[in-house]
C-alpha positions as CSV (number, residue, x, y, z in Angstrom):
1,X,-5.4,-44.1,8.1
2,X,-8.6,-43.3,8.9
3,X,-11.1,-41.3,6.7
4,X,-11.7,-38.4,8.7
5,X,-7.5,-37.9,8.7
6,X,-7.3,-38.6,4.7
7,X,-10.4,-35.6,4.4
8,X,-8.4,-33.7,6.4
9,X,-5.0,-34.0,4.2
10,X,-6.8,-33.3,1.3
11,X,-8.0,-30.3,2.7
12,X,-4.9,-29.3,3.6
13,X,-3.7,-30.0,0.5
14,X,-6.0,-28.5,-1.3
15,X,-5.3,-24.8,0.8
16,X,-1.6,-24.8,0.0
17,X,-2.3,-24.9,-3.8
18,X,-4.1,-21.6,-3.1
19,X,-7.1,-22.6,-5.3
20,X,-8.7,-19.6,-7.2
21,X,-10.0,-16.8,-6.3
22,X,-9.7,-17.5,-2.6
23,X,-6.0,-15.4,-2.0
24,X,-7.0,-12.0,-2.0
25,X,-4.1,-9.2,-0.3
26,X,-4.7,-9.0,2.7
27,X,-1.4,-6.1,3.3
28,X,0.3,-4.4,0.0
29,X,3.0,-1.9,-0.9
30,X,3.4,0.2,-3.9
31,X,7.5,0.0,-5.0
32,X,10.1,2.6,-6.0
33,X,13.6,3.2,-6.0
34,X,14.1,4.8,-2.2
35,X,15.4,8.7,-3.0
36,X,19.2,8.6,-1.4
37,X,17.8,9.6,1.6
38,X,16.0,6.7,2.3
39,X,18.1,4.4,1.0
40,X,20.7,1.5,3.3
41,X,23.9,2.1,2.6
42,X,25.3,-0.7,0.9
43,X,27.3,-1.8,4.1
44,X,24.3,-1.7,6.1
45,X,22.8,-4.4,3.8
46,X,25.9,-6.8,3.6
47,X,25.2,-9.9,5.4
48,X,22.4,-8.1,7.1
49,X,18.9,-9.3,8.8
50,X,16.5,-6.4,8.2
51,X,12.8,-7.1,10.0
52,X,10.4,-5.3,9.1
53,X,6.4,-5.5,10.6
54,X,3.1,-5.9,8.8
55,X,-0.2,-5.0,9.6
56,X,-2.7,-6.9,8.0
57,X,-6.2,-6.5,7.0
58,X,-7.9,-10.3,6.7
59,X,-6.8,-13.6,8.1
60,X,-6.5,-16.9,7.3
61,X,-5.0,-19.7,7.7
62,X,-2.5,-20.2,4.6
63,X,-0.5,-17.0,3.5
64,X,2.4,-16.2,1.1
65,X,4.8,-13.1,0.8
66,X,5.8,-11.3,-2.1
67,X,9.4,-10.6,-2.2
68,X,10.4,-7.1,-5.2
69,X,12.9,-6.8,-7.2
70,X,11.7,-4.6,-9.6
71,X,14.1,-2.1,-9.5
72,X,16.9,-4.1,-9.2
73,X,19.3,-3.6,-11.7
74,X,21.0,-7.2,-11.1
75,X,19.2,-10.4,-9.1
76,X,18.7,-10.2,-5.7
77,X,19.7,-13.2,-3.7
78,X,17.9,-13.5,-0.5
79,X,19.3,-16.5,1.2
80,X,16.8,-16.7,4.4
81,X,13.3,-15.7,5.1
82,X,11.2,-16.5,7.8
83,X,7.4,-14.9,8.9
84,X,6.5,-14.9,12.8
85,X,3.9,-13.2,15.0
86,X,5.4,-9.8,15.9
87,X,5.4,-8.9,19.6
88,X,4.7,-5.3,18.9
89,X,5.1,-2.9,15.9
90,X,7.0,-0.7,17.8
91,X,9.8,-3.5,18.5
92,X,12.0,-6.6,16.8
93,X,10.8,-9.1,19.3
94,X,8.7,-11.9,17.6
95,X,6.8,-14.7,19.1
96,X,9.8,-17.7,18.5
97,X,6.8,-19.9,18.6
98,X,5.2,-18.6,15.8
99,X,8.4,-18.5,13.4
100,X,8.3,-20.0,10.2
101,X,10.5,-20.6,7.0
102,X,9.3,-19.4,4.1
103,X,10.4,-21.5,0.5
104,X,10.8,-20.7,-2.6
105,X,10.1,-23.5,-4.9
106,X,11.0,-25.6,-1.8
107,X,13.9,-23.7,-1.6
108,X,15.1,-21.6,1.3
109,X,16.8,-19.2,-0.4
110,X,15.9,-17.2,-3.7
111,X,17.6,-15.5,-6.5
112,X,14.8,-12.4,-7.7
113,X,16.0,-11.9,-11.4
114,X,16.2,-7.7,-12.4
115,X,12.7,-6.1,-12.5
116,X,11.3,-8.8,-11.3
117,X,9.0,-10.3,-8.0
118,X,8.8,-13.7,-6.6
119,X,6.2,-14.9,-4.3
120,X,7.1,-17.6,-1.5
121,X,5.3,-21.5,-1.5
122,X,2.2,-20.7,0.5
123,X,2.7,-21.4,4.3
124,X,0.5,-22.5,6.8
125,X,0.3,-19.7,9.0
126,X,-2.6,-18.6,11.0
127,X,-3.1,-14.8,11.1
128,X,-5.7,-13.2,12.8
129,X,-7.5,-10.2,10.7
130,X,-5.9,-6.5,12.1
131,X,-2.6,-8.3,13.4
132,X,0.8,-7.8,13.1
133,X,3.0,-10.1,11.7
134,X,7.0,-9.8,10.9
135,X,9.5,-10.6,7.7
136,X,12.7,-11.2,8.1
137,X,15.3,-11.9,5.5
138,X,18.5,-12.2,5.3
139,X,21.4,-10.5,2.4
140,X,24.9,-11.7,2.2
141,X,25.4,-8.9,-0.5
142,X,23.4,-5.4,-1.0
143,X,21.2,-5.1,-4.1
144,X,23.4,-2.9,-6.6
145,X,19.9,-0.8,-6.9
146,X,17.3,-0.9,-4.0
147,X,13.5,-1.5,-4.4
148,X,11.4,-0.3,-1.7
149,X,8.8,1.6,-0.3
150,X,10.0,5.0,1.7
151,X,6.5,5.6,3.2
152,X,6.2,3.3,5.7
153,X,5.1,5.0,8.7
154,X,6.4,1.5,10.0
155,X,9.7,1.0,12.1
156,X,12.0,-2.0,10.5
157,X,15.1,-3.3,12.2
158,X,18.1,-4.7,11.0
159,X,21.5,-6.1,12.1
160,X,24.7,-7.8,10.8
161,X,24.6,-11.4,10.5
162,X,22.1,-14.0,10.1
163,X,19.5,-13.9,12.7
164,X,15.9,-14.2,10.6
165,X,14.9,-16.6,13.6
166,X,16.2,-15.1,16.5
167,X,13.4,-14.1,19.0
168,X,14.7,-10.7,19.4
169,X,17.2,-8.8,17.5
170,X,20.6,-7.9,19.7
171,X,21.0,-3.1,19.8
172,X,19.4,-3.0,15.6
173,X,19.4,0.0,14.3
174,X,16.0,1.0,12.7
175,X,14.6,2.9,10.1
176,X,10.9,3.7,9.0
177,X,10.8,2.3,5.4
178,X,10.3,-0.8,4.0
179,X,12.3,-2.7,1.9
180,X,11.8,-5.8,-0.5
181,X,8.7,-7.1,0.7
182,X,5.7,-6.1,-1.3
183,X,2.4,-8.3,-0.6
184,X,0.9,-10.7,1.8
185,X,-1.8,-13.0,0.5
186,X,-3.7,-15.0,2.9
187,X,-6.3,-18.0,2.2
188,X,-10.1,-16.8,2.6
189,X,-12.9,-18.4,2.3
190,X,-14.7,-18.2,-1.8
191,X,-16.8,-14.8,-1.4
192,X,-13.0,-13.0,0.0
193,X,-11.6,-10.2,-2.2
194,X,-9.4,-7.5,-1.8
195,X,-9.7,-3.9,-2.7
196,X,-7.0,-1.5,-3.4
197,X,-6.3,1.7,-2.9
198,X,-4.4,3.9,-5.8
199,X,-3.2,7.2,-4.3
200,X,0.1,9.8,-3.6
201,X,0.9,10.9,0.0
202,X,-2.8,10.9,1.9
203,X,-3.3,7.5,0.4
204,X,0.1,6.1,1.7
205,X,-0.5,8.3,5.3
206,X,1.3,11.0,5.6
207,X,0.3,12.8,8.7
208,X,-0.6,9.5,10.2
209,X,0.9,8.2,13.5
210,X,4.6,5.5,12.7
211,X,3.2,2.4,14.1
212,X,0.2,3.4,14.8
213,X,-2.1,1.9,11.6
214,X,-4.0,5.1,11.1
215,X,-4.2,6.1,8.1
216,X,-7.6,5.8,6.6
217,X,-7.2,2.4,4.3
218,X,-6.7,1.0,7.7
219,X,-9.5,2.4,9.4
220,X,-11.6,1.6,6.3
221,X,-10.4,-2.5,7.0
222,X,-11.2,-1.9,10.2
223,X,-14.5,-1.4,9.7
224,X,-14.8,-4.3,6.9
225,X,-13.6,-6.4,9.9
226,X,-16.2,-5.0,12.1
227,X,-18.9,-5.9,9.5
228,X,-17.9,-9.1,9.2
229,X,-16.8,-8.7,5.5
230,X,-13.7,-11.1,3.7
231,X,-11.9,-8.3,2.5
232,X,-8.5,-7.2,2.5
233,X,-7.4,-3.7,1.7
234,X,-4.1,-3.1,-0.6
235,X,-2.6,0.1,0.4
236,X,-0.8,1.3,-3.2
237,X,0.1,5.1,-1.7
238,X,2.9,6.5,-3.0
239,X,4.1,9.8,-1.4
240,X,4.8,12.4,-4.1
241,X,3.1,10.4,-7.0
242,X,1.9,12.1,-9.8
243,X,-0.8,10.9,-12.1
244,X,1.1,12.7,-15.3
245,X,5.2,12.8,-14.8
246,X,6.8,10.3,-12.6
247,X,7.5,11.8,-9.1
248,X,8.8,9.7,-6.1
249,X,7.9,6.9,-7.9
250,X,6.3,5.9,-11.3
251,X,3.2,7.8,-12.6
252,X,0.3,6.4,-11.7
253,X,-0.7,4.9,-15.1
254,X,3.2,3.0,-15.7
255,X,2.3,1.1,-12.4
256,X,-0.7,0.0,-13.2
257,X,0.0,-3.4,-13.9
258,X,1.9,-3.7,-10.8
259,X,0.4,-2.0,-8.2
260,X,-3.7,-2.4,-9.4
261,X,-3.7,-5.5,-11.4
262,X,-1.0,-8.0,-9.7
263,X,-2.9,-7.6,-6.3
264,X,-4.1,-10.9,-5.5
265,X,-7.8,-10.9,-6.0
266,X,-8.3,-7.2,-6.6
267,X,-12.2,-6.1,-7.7
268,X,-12.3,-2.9,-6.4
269,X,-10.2,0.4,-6.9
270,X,-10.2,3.6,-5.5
271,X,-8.4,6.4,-7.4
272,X,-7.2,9.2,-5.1
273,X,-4.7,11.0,-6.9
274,X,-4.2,14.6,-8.4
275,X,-3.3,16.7,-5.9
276,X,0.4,16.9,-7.0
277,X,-0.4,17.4,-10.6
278,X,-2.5,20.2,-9.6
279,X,-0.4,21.9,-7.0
280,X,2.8,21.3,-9.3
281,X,1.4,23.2,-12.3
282,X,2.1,26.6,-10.6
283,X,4.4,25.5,-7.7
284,X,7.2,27.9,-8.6
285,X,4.8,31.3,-10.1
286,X,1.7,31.2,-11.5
287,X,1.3,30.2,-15.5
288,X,-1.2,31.2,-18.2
289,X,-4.9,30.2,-17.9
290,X,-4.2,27.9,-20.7
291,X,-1.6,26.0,-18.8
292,X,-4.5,25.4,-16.2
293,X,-6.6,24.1,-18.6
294,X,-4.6,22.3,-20.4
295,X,-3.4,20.2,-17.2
296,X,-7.3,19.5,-16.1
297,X,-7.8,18.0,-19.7
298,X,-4.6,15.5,-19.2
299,X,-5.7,14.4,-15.5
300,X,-9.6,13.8,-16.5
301,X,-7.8,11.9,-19.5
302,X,-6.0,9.8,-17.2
303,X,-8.7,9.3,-15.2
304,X,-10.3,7.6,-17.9
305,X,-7.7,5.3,-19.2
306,X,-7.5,3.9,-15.3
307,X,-11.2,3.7,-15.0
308,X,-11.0,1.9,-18.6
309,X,-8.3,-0.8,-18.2
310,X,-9.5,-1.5,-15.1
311,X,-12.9,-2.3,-16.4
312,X,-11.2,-4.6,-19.2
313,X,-10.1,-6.6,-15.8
314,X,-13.7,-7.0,-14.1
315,X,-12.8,-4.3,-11.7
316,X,-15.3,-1.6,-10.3
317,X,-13.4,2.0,-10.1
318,X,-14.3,4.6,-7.1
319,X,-13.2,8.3,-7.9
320,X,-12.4,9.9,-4.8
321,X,-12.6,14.1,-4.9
322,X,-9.1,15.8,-4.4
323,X,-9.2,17.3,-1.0
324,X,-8.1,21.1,0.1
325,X,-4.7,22.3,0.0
326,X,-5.3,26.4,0.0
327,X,-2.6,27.4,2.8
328,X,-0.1,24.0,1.9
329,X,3.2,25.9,2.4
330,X,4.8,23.4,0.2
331,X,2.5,24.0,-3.1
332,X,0.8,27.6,-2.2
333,X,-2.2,27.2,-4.8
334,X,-3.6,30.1,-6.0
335,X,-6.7,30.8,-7.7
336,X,-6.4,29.2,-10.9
337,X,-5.1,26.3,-8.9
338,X,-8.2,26.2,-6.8
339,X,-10.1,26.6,-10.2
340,X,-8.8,23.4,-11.1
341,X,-9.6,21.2,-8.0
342,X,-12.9,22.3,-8.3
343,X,-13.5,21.4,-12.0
344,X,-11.5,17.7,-11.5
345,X,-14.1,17.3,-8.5
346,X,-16.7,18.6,-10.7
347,X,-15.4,15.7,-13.2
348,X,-15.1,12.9,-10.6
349,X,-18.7,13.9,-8.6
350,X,-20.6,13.5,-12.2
351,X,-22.6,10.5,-13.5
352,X,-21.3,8.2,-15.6
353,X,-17.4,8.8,-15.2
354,X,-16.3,6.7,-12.1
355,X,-18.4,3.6,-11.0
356,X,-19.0,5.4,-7.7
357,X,-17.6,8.6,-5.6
358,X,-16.1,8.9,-2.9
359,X,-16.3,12.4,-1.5
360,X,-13.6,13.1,0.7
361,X,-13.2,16.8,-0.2
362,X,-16.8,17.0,1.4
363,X,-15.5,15.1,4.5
364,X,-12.6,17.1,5.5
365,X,-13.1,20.9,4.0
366,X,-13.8,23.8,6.7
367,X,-17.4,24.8,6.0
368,X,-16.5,28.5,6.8
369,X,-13.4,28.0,4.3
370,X,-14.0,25.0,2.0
371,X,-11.0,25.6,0.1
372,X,-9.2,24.7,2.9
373,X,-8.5,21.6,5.2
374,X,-11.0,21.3,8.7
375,X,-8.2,22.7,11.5
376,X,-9.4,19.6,13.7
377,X,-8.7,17.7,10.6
378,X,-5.3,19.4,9.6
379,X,-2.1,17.2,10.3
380,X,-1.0,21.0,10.2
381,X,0.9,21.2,6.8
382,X,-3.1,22.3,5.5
383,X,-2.5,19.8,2.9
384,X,-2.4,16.0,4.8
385,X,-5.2,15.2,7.1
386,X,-4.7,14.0,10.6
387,X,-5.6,10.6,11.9
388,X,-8.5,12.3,12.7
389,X,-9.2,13.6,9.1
390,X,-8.5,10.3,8.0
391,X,-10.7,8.3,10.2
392,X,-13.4,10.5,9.1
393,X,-12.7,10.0,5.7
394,X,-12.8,6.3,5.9
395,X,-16.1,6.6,8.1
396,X,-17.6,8.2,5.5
397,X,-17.2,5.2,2.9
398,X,-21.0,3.3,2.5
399,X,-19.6,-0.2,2.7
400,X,-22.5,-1.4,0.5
401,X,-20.3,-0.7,-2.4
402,X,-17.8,-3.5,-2.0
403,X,-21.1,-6.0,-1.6
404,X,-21.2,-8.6,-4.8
C-alpha cells in the first residue's frame, strides 16, 4: 500500500469518528406531538415509506441524521433508512446515484427507546452548502404516539411498502409536516459552528412560501454562505410556542436541553419568542393592569434563565425585539397589550441583558404606524411577515456577531 493511500485511510478514518467540535447542524427541527390534525393516521404509517426533503445550510463531506422519538410513548422501530440527493423539494424523485444506507451501530434498522433520539453512524456523503437532500425510512408498525414537527412548510411523501431506495416514489400521497427526523450534522472544517434559532411561528416560517426556503433563518444561511462563513443555522421554530405555558409544543424553557443545547456544535442563540405570551394575556377580553404587569415580569424572568443556562454552556445569547401585531385578527391586542411589547423590547434593546440585539421590530414596523406590521412586509394576517419581511429581517443581522 502505498503511503499516500494509508494517509488517505486515516483521513478517512479519522472523519467518520466525527472528531470534536467539527459536526456542527447544518439543518434542525424543534419536536412535538403533531395536534390530530397533523397527525398520519395509524394506517397511513403501517409498513409505510414516508420521504421527506431537507434543506441544508453547510456542507461537508461526512453527515449523520438524527432520528426522534421523544414523544413516543413505546420504541419506535425503524427498519430502513436511506439519505439521497433530492431532485427537487417540490417532488419524491431522488438522484438513485446518490442513495445511501444509513446504520445504526452498523445496523440497518433501529429500535428508538420512549423519549428518546438516536443518531445514525456518520456517512460519507457529500452535500453541497444550500442543497436539498432526502430521508427516507421505512415503518412496519405506526408509532402508538407520533413525534414530529407540523411546521414544515416542506412537502413529504409517503407510500405503502418498502421503497426507501426507489428513485421515485409510485402516486404518494403528501403532506407538509415532518415526521421523525430531527437534525443533520455534517463534517466541517475546525473553525465550523452552528447557530440556532429559538422562536414560535415567525421563527419556524409562517407566512413563508412551502418549498420555497424563505423564511428568514434561511436567508440569514444564505448570506453566511455568501461570506464564506462555516456555519450552519438550526431552525428550532415552533408555531404557537409560548415562553410561559406549553402551547403547540413544550414552553420554551422545558425544551431547552433539546432543542438549544443538543444541537451539534451550537455557540450562538437567538431568542425570538413572546409574542404569544403577550397576545394570549387578553386574547378573549381585556384583564386588569396588574395582569399585564404581572406577565412582562414572568417573560423578562424567562428571558433571563435562557440567557443564563446558556451562558453556563459557552453560548453567546441574541435577544431579538417582538415584532408588531396591532390588527392580528387572531390576538386583537389592545393597548395594554401594546404597552407590554414595548416594555419587553424596552428590556431586550437595553445594555447588559442579552449579549447582543437584534432589532427586528425596527426592521419590519410601518413608520407611519409602528405598532403595526410594514403592508409590503405583511404576509397579511398583520402578525407574520412575508418572505419579504423576513428577508429583510435576516438582511438586517451584522454578521460580525457570529465571528470568534
Amino acid at each position: 500500500m502505498t503511503l499516500a493511500r494509508k494517509f488517505f485511510l486515516a483521513l478517512f478514518a479519522c472523519a467518520l469518528t466525527f472528531p470534536a467540535p467539527a459536526q456542527p447542524s447544518n439543518w434542525g427541527a424543534s419536536q412535538q406531538i403533531p395536534e390530530p390534525n397533523n397527525a398520519l393516521a395509524p394506517e397511513d404509517l403501517t409498513d409505510a415509506t414516508l420521504r421527506q426533503i431537507f434543506h441544508v445550510s453547510l456542507g461537508g463531506p461526512v453527515l449523520r441524521v438524527h432520528f426522534s422519538n421523544a414523544f413516543g410513548t413505546e420504541a419506535l422501530h425503524v427498519t430502513a433508512a436511506h439519505i439521497a440527493r433530492s431532485l427537487s423539494p417540490a417532488s419524491s424523485s431522488i438522484y438513485p446515484t446518490t442513495d445511501h444506507t444509513l446504520t445504526f451501530a452498523g445496523n440497518p434498522d433501529v429500535f428508538i427507546p420512549p423519549g428518546a433520539e438516536f443518531v445514525s453512524d456518520p456517512l460519507a456523503f457529500p452535500i453541497a452548502p444550500l442543497s436539498d437532500v432526502a430521508v427516507s425510512f421505512h415503518l412496519s408498525l405506526p408509532p402508538a404516539r407520533e413525534t414530529g414537527h407540523p411546521g414544515s412548510r416542506a412537502t413529504s411523501y409517503y407510500v405503502h411498502g418498502d421503497l426507501v431506495s426507489a428513485a421515485t416514489l409510485t402516486n404518494p400521497r403528501s403532506v407538509d409536516h415532518w415526521y421523525t427526523v430531527t437534525a443533520i450534522d455534517v463534517q466541517a472544517p475546525p473553525a465550523a459552528a452552528a447557530i440556532v434559532a429559538l422562536g414560535d411561528s415567525i421563527t419556524d416560517g409562517h407566512g413563508a412560501a412551502t418549498n420555497g426556503n424563505d423564511r428568514w433563518t434561511d436567508v440569514l444561511a444564505q448570506r453566511l454562505q455568501a461570506a464564506k462563513m462555516e456555519l450552519g443555522v438550526s431552525n428550532q421554530g415552533i408555531g404557537g410556542n409560548h415562553l410561559l405555558i406549553d402551547g403547540l409544543g413544550p414552553n420554551a424553557l422545558a425544551r431547552f436541553d433539546r432543542d438549544i443545547l443538543a444541537p451539534a456544535g451550537a455557540q450562538w442563540l437567538i431568542v425570538f419568542e413572546g409574542v404569544n405570551d403577550l397576545g394570549g394575556l387578553a386574547r378573549t377580553g381585556e384583564v386588569p393592569p396588574a395582569d399585564h404587569a404581572l406577565l412582562v415580569a414572568r417573560v423578562l424572568a424567562i428571558y433571563q434563565q435562557i440567557v443564563a443556562r446558556a451562558h453556563a454552556h459557552g453560548l453567546k445569547v441574541y435577544g431579538a425585539t417582538i415584532t408588531p401585531y396591532v390588527g392580528s385578527g387572531y390576538y386583537h391586542p389592545g393597548p395594554l397589550s401594546e404597552a407590554d411589547r414595548q416594555a419587553v423590547n424596552s428590556w431586550i434593546r437595553a445594555t447588559g441583558h442579552f449579549d447582543a440585539v437584534l432589532d427586528f421590530d425596527a426592521v419590519v414596523k410601518d413608520p407611519q404606524h409602528p405598532d403595526q406590521l410594514l403592508p409590503a412586509y405583511d404576509c397579511g394576517d398583520h402578525l407574520h411577515p412575508s418572505p419579504a419581511g423576513y428577508k429583510a429581517m435576516a438582511a438586517s443581522i451584522p454578521l460580525s456577531l457570529f465571528v470568534r
